[in-house]
C-alpha positions as CSV (number, residue, x, y, z in Angstrom):
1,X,114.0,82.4,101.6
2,X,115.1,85.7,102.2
3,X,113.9,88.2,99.3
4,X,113.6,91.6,98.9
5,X,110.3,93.4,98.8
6,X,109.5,96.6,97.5
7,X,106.3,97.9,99.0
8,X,104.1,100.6,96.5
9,X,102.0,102.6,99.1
10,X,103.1,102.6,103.2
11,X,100.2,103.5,105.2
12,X,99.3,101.8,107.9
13,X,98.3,97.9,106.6
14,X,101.9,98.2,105.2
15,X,103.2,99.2,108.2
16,X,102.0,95.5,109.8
17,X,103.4,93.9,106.4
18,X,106.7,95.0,106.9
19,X,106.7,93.9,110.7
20,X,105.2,90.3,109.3
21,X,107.9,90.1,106.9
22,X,110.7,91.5,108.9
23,X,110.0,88.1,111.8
24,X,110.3,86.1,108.9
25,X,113.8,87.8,108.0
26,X,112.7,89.5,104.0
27,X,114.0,92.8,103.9
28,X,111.1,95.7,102.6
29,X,111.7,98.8,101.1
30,X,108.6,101.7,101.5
31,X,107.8,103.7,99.2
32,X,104.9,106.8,99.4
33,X,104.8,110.2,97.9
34,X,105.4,111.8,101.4
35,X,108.4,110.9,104.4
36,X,108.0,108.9,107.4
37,X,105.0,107.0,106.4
38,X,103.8,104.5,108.5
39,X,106.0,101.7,106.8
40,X,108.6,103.5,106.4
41,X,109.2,103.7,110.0
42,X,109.8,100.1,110.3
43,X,111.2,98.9,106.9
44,X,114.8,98.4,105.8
45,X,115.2,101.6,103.7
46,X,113.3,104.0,101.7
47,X,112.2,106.4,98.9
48,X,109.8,109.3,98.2
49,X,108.5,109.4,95.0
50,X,105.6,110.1,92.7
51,X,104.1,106.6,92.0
52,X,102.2,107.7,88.8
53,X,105.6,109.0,87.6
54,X,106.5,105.8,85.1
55,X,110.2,107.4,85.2
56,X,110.6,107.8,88.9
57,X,109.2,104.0,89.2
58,X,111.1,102.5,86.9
59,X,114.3,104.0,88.6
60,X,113.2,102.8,92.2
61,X,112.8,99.7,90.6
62,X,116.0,99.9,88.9
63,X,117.8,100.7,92.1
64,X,116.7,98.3,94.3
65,X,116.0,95.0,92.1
66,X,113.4,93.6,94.1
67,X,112.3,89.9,94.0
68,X,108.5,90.9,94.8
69,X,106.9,94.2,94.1
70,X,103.9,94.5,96.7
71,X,100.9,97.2,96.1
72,X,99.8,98.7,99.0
73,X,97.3,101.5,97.3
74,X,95.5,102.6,93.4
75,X,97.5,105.6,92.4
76,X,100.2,103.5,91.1
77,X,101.4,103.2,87.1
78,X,100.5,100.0,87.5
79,X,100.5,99.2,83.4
80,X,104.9,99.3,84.3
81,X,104.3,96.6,85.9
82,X,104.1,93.9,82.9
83,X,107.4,95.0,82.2
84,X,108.5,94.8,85.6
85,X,106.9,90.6,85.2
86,X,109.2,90.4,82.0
87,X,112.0,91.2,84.1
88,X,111.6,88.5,86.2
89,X,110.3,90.2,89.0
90,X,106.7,89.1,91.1
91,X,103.9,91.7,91.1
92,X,101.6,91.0,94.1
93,X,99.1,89.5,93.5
94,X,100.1,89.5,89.8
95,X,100.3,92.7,87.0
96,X,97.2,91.8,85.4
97,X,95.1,91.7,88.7
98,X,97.1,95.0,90.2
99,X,95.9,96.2,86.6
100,X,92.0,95.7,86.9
101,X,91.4,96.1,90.2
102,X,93.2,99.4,91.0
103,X,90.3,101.0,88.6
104,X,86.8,100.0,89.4
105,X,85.9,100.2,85.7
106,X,88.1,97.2,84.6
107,X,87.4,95.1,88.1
108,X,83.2,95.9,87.2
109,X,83.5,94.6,83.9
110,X,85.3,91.5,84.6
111,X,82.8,91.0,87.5
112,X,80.0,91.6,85.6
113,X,80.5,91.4,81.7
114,X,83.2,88.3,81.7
115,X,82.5,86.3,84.9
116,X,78.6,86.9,84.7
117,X,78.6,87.7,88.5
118,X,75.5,89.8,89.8
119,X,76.5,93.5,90.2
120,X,74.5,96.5,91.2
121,X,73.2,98.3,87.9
122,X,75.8,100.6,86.9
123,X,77.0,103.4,84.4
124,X,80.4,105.6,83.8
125,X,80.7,109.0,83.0
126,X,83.5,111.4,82.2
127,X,82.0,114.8,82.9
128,X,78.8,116.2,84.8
129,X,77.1,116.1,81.6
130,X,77.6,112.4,80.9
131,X,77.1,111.6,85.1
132,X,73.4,113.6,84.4
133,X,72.6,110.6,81.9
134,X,74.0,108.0,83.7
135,X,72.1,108.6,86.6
136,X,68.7,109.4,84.6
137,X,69.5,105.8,83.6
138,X,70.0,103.6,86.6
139,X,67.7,105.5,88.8
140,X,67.6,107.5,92.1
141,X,69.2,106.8,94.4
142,X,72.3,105.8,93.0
143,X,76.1,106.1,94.1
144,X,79.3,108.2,92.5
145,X,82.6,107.2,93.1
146,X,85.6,108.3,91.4
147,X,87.1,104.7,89.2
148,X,90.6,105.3,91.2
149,X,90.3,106.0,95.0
150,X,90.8,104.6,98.3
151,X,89.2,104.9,101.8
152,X,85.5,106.1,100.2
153,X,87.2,109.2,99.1
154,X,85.1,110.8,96.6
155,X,82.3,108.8,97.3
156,X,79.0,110.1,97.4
157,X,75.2,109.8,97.4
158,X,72.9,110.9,94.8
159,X,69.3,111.2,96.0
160,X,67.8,114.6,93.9
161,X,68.7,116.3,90.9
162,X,70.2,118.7,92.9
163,X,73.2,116.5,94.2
164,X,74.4,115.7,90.3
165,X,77.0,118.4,90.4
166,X,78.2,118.6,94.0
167,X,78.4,114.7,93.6
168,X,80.9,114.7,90.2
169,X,82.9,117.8,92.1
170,X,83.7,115.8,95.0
171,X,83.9,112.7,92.7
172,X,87.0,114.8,90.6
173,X,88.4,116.2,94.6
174,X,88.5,112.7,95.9
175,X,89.7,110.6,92.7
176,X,93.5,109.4,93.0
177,X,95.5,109.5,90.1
178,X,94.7,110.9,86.3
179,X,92.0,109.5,85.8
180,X,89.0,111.6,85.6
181,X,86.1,109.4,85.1
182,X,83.1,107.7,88.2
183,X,81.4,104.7,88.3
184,X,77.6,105.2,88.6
185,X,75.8,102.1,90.8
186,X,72.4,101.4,91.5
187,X,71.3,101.4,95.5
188,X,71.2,98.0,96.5
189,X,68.7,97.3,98.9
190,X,70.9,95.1,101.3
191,X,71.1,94.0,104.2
192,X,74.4,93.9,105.4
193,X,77.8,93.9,103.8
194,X,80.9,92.0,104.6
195,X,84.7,91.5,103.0
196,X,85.4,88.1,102.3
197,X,89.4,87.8,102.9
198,X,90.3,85.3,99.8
199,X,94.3,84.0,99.9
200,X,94.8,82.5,96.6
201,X,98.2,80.3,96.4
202,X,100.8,79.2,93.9
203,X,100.7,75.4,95.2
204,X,97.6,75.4,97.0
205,X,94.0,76.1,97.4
206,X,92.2,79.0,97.8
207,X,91.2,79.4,101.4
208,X,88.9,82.2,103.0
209,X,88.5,83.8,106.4
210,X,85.5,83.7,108.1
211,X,83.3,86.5,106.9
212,X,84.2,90.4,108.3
213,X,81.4,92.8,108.6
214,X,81.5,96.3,108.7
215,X,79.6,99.8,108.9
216,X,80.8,102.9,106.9
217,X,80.8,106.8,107.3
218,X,81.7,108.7,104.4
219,X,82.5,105.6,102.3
220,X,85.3,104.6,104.7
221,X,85.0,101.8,107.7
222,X,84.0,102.7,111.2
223,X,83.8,99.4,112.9
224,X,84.5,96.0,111.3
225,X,84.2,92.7,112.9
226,X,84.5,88.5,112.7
227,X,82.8,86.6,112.0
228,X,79.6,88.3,110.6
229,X,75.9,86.5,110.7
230,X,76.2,85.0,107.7
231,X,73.8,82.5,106.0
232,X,75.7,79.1,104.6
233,X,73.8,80.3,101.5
234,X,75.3,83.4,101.2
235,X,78.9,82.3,102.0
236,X,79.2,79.7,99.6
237,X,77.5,82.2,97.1
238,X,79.8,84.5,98.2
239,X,82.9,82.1,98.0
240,X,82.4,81.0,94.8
241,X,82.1,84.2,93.7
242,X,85.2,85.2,95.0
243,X,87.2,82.1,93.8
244,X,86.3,82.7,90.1
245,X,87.2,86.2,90.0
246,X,90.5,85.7,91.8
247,X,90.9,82.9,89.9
248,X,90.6,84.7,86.4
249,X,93.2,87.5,88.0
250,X,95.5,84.8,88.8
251,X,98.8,84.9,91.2
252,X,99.4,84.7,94.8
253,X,98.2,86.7,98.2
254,X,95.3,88.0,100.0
255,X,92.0,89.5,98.3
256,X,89.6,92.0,100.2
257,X,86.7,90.9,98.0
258,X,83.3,92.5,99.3
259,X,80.0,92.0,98.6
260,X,76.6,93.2,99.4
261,X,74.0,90.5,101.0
262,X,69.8,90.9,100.2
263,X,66.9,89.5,100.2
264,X,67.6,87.9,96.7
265,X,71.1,87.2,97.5
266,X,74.9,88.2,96.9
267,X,75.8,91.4,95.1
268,X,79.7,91.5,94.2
269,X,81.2,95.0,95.3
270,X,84.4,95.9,95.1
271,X,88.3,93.6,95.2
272,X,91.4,94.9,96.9
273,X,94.3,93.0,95.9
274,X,96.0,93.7,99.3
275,X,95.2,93.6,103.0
276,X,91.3,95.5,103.6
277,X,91.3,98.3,106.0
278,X,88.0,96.1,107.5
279,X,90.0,93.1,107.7
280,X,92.0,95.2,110.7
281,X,90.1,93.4,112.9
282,X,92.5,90.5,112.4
283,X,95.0,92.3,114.0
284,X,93.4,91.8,117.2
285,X,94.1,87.7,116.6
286,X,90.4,85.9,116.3
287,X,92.3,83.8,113.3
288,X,95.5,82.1,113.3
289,X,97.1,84.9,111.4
290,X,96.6,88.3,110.5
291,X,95.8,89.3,107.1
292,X,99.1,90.7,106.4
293,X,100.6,87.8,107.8
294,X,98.6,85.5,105.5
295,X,99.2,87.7,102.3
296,X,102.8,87.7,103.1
297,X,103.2,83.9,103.5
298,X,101.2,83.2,100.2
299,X,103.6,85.2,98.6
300,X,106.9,83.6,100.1
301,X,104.9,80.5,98.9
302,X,104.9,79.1,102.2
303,X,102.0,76.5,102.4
304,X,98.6,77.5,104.5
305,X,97.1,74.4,105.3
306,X,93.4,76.1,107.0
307,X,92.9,79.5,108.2
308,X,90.9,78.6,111.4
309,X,88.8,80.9,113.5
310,X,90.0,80.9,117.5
311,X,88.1,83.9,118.9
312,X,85.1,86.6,117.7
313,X,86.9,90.1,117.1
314,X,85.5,93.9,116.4
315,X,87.9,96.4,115.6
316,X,87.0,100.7,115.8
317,X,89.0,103.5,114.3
318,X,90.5,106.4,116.1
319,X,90.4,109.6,113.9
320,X,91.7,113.1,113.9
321,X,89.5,116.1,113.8
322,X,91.7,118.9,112.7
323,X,94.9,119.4,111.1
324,X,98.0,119.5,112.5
325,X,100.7,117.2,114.5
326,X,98.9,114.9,116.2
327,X,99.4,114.3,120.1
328,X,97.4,111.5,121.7
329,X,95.6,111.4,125.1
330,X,93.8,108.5,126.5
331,X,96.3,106.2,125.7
332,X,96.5,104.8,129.6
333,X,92.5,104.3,129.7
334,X,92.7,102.2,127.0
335,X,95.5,100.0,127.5
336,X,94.3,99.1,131.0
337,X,90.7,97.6,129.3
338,X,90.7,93.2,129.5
339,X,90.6,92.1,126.2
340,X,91.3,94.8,124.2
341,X,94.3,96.0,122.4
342,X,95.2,99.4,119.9
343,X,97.2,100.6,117.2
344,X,98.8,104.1,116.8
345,X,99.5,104.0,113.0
346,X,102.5,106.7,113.1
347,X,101.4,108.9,110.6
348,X,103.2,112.7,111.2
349,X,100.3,114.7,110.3
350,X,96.4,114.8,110.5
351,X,93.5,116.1,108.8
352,X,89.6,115.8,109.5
353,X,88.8,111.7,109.5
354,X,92.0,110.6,109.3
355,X,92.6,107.3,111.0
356,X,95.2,107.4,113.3
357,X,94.8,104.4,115.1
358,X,92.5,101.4,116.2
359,X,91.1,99.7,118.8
360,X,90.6,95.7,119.3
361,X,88.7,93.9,121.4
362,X,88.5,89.7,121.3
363,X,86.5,87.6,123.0
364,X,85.1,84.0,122.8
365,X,83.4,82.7,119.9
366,X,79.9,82.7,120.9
367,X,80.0,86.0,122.7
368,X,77.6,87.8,120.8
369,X,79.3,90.1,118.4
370,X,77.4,93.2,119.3
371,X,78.8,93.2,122.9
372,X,82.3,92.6,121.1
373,X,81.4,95.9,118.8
374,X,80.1,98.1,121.4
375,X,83.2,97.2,123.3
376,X,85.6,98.5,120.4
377,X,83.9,101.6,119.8
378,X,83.7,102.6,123.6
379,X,87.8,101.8,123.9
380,X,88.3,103.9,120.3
381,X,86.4,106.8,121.9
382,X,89.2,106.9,125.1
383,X,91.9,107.5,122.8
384,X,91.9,111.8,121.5
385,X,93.5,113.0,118.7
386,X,94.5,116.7,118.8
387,X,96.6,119.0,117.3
388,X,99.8,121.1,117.9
């Protein structure tokens, strides 16, 4: 029972990883390119490397001879990892699915090409030239994002002729990793988009969370919350959906799958083989367990019987404004709110929309969710972020 897990990426999801798997006695080792990440603060030990350095990996790896090696973002040389499988270690979820879904090209294609699942229109395109025709070909307006990033970085809008180059630039600026190349979508009309947390097991079935919506700014998550309006049509679309493409990546763990919801029905999005930055909102306790908790115990391969909602939940982000060492005001306001709870991830430094922390505010099921949101946003906005 007790293993030793080496976590790729410590932000703040790993962060409440580590603490699920440090009550149930694993020891964690964080790993990130800079010092005193978020996980790091909490975990057994830790290193500083360059993750897309195959060399420096494979020596971490080599060092500490974990039982599980656990993802936590993309920029990863993930294509070590079938080796690391060979040697007997556990990739989370598994290497093939760390493999496809840390680049949007090879998740889209298996979405869309090999499962047959409905996807927004879409194109690639490896220079400004190529991103011209891409867009000529799926129409106006359309969306750029780089095929390796996190958090919507890169991510932009393309409405007129006139945003095709500023939308590759940024594209190039916000991709992570070496790997110089966007995906080109269609705009889907939707209405609404949610994450459907999917916890596939070794010895069990595939169970889901109730569905988390969420609103964006600059391709990252403002406010998230559970459960979303969802029609019984659309969540059994949606399920199924998300059981056959976690089912073709195969192993063990939690799945952010999201998807768009119209008028003609479910658009797959995007996969995250790890804990969702939406799926925070579990963190404030509307389900049994959190999602780290739940992506931990599948991978110990400790049986989940049901994941059962208790309470409705809304989470909101705190972010920084400038750059700097961040010092926090507001912190009584918010903890003296009824229901409501916060995070202050840790992280040393800050830069424009960084998220520093978040709020979370429960309340019973039935309590319509909006009052829940609103609630989370107006305890986020107590909480400052400046710089010294």
């Amino acid at each position: 029972m007790q293993k030793k897990i080496l976590l790729l990426g410590s932000g703040e999801l790993g962060k409440e990883f580590v603490i699920a798997a440090q009550r149930l006695g694993q020891t964690v080792i964080a790993v990130d390119s800079y010092e005193n990440a978020p996980a790091m603060q909490v975990a057994h030990g830790f290193e500083v490397i360059n993750m897309l350095d195959g060399a420096a990996l494979d020596a971490v790896v080599a060092k500490h001879q974990p039982h599980f090696i656990v993802p936590e973002i993309e920029a990863i040389r993930t294509e070590r990892f079938y080796d690391y499988e060979k040697q007997g270690i556990t990739v989370v979820p598994s290497a093939r699915a760390a493999n496809f879904t840390m680049n949007r090209k090879a998740i889209r294609d298996l979405a869309a090409k090999d499962l047959g699942l409905r996807t927004a229109n879409y194109r690639y395109a490896t220079s400004a030239e190529e991103l011209q025709k891409a867009v000529a070909e799926v129409g106006m307006p359309c969306v750029v994002k780089p095929l390796m990033s996190s958090s919507g970085k890169g991510q932009s809008t393309i409405k007129t002729e006139a945003d095709i180059e500023k939308a590759w630039n940024y594209a190039v600026e916000g991709s992570r990793g070496d790997v110089v190349e966007v995906i080109v979508e269609a705009f889907v009309n939707f209405n609404s988009e949610i994450t459907l947390l999917t916890v596939t097991q070794n010895n069990g079935p595939t169970l889901f969370c109730a569905p988390i919506g969420h609103r964006q700014e600059r391709g990252d998550y403002q406010e998230s919350w559970q459960p979303a309006h969802v029609t019984d049509k659309d969540i059994a679309e949606a399920q199924d959906m998300a059981r056959k493409v976690t089912e073709a990546l195969g192993g063990a763990g939690i799945f952010g799958v999201e998807f768009f919801l119209a008028d003609e029905g479910v658009y797959f999005s995007e996969l995250s083989p790890r804990p969702h930055d939406t799926g925070m909102v579990t963190l404030a306790g509307p389900q049994i367990f959190s999602e780290c908790e739940l992506h931990l115990r599948a991978i110990l391969r400790l049986p989940l019987a049901e994941i059962t909602l208790e309470k409705a939940g809304a989470s909101a982000v705190i972010l920084a404004s400038g750059m700097g060492t961040p010092v926090y005001s507001g912190v009584e306001a918010i903890a003296a709110l009824p229901k409501t709870d916060f995070r202050l991830f840790g992280k040393p430094t800050t830069r424009p929309y960084r998220r520093m922390g978040v709020a979370l505010v429960t309340d019973a099921l039935g309590t319509p969710i909006e009052q829940i949101v609103e609630k989370a946003k107006a305890a986020a906005a107590l909480v400052k972020v400046s710089e010294q």
